[in-house]
N, C-alpha and C positions, 0 to 999 in steps of 0.2 A: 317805867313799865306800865304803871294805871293809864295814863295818856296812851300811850301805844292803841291798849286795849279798846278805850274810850272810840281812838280812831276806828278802828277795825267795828267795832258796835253800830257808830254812826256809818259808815260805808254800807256795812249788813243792813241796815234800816232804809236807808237811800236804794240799794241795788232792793230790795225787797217791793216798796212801794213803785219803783219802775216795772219789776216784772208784774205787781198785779195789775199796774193798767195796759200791759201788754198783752195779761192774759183775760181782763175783761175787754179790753179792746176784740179780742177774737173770738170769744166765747159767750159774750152780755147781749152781742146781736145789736141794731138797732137804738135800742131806748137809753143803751147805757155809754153809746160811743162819745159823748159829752161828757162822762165823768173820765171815762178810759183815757183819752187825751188830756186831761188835767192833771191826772196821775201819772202820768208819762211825763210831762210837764216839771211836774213838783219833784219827780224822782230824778230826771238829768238834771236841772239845776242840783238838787243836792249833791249828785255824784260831782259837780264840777266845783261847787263848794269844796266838798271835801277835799277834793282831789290841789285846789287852791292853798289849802288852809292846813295841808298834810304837815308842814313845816311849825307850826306851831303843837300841833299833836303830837309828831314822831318826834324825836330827838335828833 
């Protein structure tokens, strides 16, 4: 059941820093569209990590 969880934490954290460079992607204007895209970046690989590696977490 703690792995389960463990997953679901790590998705929340991954799904989380994708939407914020989604929402500084739209919102940061200009100066900031260089971090926005790396966050966007760091957040789909992790969702595909995760999404890869659900078999070792879930049962």
């Amino acid at each position: 059941m703690a792995d389960r969880w463990r997953w679901i934490l790590a998705m929340g954290f991954s799904a989380f820093v994708l939407f914020g460079g989604l929402v500084l992607l739209f919102r940061g204007g200009a100066d900031y569209s260089t971090l926005a895209w790396m966050l966007i970046v760091i957040g789909v690989l992790a969702v595909v990590v995760n999404l890869v590696m659900r078999d070792r977490f879930v049962p």
